[in-house]
RONU-667133 format. One record per residue (C-alpha): x, y, z. Coordinates in pm, whole numbers. Each point is the difference from the previous one (the first is absolute). Example, Ala and Ser with C-alpha at 12.3 -4.5 7.8 and 13.67 -1.06 7.14 Angstrom:
<pts>
     east    north       up
     1230     -450      780
      137      344      -66
</pts>
This chain:
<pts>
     east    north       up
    -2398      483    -3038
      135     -277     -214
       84      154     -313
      270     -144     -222
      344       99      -29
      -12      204     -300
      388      -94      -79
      171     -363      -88
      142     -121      375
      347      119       25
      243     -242       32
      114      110      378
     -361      -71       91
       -9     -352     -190
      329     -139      160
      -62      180      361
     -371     -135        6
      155     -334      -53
      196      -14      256
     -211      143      250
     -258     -253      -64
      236     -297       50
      139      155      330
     -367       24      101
        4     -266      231
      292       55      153
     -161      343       77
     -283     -126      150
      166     -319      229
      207      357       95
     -291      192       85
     -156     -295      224
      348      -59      175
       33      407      134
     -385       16       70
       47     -314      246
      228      269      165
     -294      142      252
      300      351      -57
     -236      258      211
      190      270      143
     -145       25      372
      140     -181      276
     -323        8      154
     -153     -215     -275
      319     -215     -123
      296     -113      152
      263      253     -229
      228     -277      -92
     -287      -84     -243
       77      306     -204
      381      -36       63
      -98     -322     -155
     -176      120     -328
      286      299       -8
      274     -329      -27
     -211     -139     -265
      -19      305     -226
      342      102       39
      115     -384     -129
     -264       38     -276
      173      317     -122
      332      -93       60
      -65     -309     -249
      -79      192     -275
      342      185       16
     -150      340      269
      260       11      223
     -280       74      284
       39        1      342
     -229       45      351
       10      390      117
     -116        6      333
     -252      375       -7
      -44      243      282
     -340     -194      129
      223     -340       31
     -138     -193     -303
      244      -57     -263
      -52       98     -422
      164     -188     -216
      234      236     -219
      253      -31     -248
      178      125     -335
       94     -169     -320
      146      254     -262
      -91      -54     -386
      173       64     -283
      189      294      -33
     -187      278      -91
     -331     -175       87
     -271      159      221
      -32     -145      362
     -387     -108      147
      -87      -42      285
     -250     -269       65
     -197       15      334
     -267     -282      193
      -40      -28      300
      -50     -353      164
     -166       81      318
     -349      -66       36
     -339      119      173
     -132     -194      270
     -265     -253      -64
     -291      151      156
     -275     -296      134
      163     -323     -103
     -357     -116        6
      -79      246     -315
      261     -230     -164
     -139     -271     -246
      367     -153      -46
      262       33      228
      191      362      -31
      316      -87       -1
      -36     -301     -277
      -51      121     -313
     -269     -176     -173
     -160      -10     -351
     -373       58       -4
     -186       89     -320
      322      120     -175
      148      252      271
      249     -116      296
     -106       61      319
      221      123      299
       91      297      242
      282      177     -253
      -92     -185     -314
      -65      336     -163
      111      283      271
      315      -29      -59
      142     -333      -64
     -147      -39     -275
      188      287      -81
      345     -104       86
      -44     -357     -208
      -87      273     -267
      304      104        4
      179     -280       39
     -114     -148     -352
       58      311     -189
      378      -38      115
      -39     -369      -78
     -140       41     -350
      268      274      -84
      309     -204      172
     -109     -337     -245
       31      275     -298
      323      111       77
      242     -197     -171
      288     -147      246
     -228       80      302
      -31     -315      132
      227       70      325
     -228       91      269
      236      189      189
      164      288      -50
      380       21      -42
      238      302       62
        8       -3     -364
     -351       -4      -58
      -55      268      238
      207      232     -151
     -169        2     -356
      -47     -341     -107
     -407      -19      107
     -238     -225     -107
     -269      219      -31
      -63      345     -238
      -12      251      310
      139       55      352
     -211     -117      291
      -86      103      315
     -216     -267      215
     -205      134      273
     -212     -253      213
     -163      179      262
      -82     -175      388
     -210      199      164
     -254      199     -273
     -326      -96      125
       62      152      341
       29      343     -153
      309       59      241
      211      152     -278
      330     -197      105
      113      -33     -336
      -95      328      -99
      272      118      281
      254     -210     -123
      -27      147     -346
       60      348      144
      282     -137      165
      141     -204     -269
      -65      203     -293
      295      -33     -227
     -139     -336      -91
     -362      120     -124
      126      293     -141
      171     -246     -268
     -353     -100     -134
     -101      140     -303
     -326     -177      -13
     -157     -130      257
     -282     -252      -69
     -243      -25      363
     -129     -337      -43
     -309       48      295
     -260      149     -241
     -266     -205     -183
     -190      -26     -282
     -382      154      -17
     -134     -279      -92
       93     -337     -105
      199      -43     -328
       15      407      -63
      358      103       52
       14      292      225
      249      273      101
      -33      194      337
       54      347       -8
     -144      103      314
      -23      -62      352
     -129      127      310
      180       50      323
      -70     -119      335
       -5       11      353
     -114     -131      314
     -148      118      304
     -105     -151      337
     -276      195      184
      -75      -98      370
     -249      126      207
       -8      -23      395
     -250      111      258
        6     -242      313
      271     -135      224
     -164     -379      -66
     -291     -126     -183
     -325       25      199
     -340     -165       43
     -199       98     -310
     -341      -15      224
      171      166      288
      147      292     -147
     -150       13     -369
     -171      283      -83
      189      284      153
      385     -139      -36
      142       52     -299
       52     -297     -245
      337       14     -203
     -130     -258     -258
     -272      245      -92
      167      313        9
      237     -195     -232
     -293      -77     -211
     -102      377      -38
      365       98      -99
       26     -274     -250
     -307       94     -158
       61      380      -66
      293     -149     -241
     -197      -14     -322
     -376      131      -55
     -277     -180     -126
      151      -26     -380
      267     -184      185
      259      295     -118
      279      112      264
     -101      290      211
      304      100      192
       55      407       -9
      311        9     -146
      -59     -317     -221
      -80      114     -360
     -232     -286     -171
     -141      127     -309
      330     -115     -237
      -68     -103     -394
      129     -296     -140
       32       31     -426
      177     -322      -43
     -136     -359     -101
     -293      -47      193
     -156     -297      216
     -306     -118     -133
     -237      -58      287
     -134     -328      -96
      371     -149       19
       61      164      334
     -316      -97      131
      136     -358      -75
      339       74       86
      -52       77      329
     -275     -220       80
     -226      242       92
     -379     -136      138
     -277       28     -180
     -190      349       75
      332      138      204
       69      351     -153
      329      128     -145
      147      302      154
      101      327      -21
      -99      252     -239
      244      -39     -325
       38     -236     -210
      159     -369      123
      340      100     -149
       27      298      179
     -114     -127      325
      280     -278      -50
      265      213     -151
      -53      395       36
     -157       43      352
       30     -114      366
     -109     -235      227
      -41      -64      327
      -47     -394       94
      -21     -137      345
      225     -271       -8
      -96     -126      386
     -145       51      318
       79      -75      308
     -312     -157      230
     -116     -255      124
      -67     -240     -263
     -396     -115       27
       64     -353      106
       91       33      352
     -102      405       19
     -152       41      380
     -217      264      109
      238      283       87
      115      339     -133
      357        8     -125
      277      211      129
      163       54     -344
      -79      -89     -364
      261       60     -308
      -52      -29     -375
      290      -33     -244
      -39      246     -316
      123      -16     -310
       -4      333     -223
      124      -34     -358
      145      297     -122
      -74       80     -398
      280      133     -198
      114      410        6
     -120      -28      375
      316       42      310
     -110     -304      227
      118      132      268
     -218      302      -14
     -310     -254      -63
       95     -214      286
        4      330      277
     -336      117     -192
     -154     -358      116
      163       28      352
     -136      329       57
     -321     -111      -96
      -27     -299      198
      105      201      317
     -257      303      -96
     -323     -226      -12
       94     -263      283
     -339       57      236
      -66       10      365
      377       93       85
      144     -316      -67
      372       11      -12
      122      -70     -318
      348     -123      -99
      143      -82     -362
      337     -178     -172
       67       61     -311
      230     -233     -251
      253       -2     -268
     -135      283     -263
      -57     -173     -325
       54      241     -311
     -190       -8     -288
      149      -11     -354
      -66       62     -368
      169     -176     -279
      238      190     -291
     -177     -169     -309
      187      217     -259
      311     -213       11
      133     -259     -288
       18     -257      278
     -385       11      102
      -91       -3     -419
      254     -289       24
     -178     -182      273
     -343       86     -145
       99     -193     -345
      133     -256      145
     -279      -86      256
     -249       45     -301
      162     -253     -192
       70     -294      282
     -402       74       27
      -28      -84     -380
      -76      300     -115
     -242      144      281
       96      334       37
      182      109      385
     -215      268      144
      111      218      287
     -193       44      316
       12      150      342
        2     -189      288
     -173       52      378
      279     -201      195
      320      157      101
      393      -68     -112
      185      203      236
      316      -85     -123
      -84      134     -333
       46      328      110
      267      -46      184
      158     -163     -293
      -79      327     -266
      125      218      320
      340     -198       23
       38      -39     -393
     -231      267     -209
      133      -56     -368
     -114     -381       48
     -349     -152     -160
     -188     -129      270
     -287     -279     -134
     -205     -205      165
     -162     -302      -86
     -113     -337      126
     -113     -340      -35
     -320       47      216
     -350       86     -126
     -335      102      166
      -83     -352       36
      311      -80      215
     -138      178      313
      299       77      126
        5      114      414
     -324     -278       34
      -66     -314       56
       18     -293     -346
      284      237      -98
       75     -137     -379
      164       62     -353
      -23     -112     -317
      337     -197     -154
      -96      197     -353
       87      316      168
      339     -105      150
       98     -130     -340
     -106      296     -204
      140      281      277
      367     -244      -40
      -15       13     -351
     -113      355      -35
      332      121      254
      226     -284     -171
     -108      195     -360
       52      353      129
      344     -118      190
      171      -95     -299
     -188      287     -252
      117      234      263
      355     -157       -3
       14       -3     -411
     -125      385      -60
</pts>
């Protein structure tokens, strides 16, 4: 996993990795400034000028390294930050996608540091975002950096009319996506594409910086993802909650019957069984040694893995069916009563080759089949989430792959699927089909990104820069 490049370093790599070292800690005092920005996209959670806020703060970030960006406002009322700088004539035009909205903190008290303060502890930084995706975006940022300090007579940080209309600083033609809203799984942006598409059809690469790598220091390409999407199940049975002494016994209890629907989601392997579901997918990719996932996900000691294939394709190849959150009375402050109503909030992940919307009415059928004791039963249903699978015959992903390898000194990039879920992705091949779609990322398994003591590791934001500033200007030059 730390094998020797097998080649003299090529000059590209010597000069690039130069530069991206010294711009290091700009990146970083970067990365601590738009993680300060608390840039969660729920107004029930954080006032939304916050994330107007962050949105002002990438778009000037861009905009000073020449991307003539500027704030989009998307169907859902958040804004992306968007814009186009064309290369060279005759150059190929990326597109280079973060987004810099972030999950919500979960219990503050399950913080050691303060989440919105990135902090160094034990050679990772610390913070809601640091990895997922801001770390990301600064990514970016020094790649752009590294390649602008190459270009001789690049020095002007703005672009000109001049500039604009061939004179570019860099080897290929941008396009700068900076997502608001992501982690809500709203797909606002996703409509604006569809409406706008003349832009992203311009793309001829587009490089999906929300991935990660499988493990610290391995470079890693994603070429598969599952889809998602959501549903809310509530269950009624009495006008108001009644005494539990009074009435217990022979009126029927909505938290229970809740229960006894939840449970007939998986069987005792812990694999999905929905009718309608199929479960029993292969995975013949890289696979996920058990030890390291144990680890990875912090599993207990005696607590059981699940399902009945192997960790990869329980993570990549097949379904799931997590309950996200319930709705009762929490246990401090509970009183002795039955409840009129009880929800749960589900989240099925849909594996790739599968229609979500044909999964997601399988589920709702199933949940209004085995609801007991005639409990009424109601269900919402969000944005579907499609999955996607990754082109990897294309120069550009060979391209990427090389260059990755060598910012990781030789380790070689290995591709991998991936249990989270891109919508955009596939919105993206949909809109523009003769584009290379990669994904990759700064995060690793030890980032724990979506908890609590969210973190990442500086090495990875400097290798990921210098691995897309490499493959920019290879891609630029062939």
């Amino acid at each position: 996993m730390t094998s020797q490049p097998s080649t003299p370093v090529s000059a590209d790599r010597t000069m690039l990795g130069a530069r991206v070292e010294a711009l290091m800690p700009r990146t970083l005092a970067d990365l601590a400034e738009i993680v300060a920005i608390p840039s969660i996209a729920d107004e029930r959670v954080v006032d939304p000028a916050e994330c107007v806020r962050a949105a002002e703060w990438v778009r000037d970030a861009f905009r000073a390294e020449g991307v003539p960006v500027e704030l989009e406002l998307t169907p859902d009322g958040t804004y992306a930050v968007i814009g186009h700088r064309p290369g060279p004539l005759g150059a190929p035009t990326v597109l280079l996608y973060c987004h810099y909205d972030v999950q919500p903190i979960l219990d503050e008290h399950e913080w050691i540091t303060p989440p919105f303060q990135l902090t160094e502890r034990g050679g990772r930084l610390y913070g809601r975002g640091s990895a997922d995706c801001k770390g990301n975006l600064v990514a970016h940022l020094t790649a752009l950096r590294a390649l602008r300090d190459a270009t001789p007579g690049a020095e002007a940080a703005q672009p000109t009319r001049a500039s604009l209309e061939g004179d570019s600083p860099y080897p290929v033609g941008l396009i700068v996506v900076a997502e608001g809203s992501e982690e809500q799984g709203r797909a606002s942006l996703d409509r604006y594409a569809e409406a706008n598409p003349e832009l992203f059809r311009q793309a001829d690469v587009m490089l999906i910086q929300d991935g990660g790598n499988a493990s610290h220091g391995l470079p890693t390409l994603t070429t598969t993802l599952r889809g998602a999407v959501d549903v809310i199940v509530t269950v009624s049975a009495l006008e108001a909650s009644v005494h539990s002494g009074m009435f217990g016994g022979a009126a029927p209890d909505p938290v229970a019957a809740l229960v006894r629907m939840l449970a007939t989601l998986r069987d005792e392997h812990g694999d999905v069984t929905v009718p309608g579901i199929a479960a029993d997918q292969k995975w013949d990719g890289v696979p996920y040694d058990e030890q390291a996932f144990r680890s990875d996900a912090g599993m207990l000691n005696g607590t059981e893995l699940l399902g009945s294939g192997s960790i990869a394709a329980q993570l990549w190849a097949r379904p799931v069916i997590t309950i996200l959150g319930i709705d009762a009375p929490a246990v401090v402050g509970a009183v002795a009563a039955i409840q009129a109503r009880a929800a749960a909030k589900l989240n099925l992940r849909v594996p790739p080759g599968e229609d979500p919307a044909q999964l997601r009415d399988a589920l709702i059928t199933h949940l209004q089949r085995v609801a007991p004791w005639g409990v009424q039963v109601e269900t919402t249903a969000g944005e579907l989430g499609y999955p996607f699978s990754a082109d990897t015959s294309g120069p550009a992903f060979t391209l990427l792959s090389d260059a990755l390898t060598e910012a990781y000194d030789g380790v070689t990039t290995v591709t991998s699927g991936h249990g989270g879920s891109i919508p955009l992705t596939t919105t993206l091949s949909k809109l523009n089909p003769r584009a290379e779609i990669m994904l990759l990322g700064v995060p690793d398994p030890e980032s724990r990104i979506h908890s609590t003591n969210e973190s990442v590791h500086p090495e990875e934001i400097r290798r990921i820069a210098l691995g897309e500033a490499l493959f920019l200007i290879r891609l630029g030059h062939a």
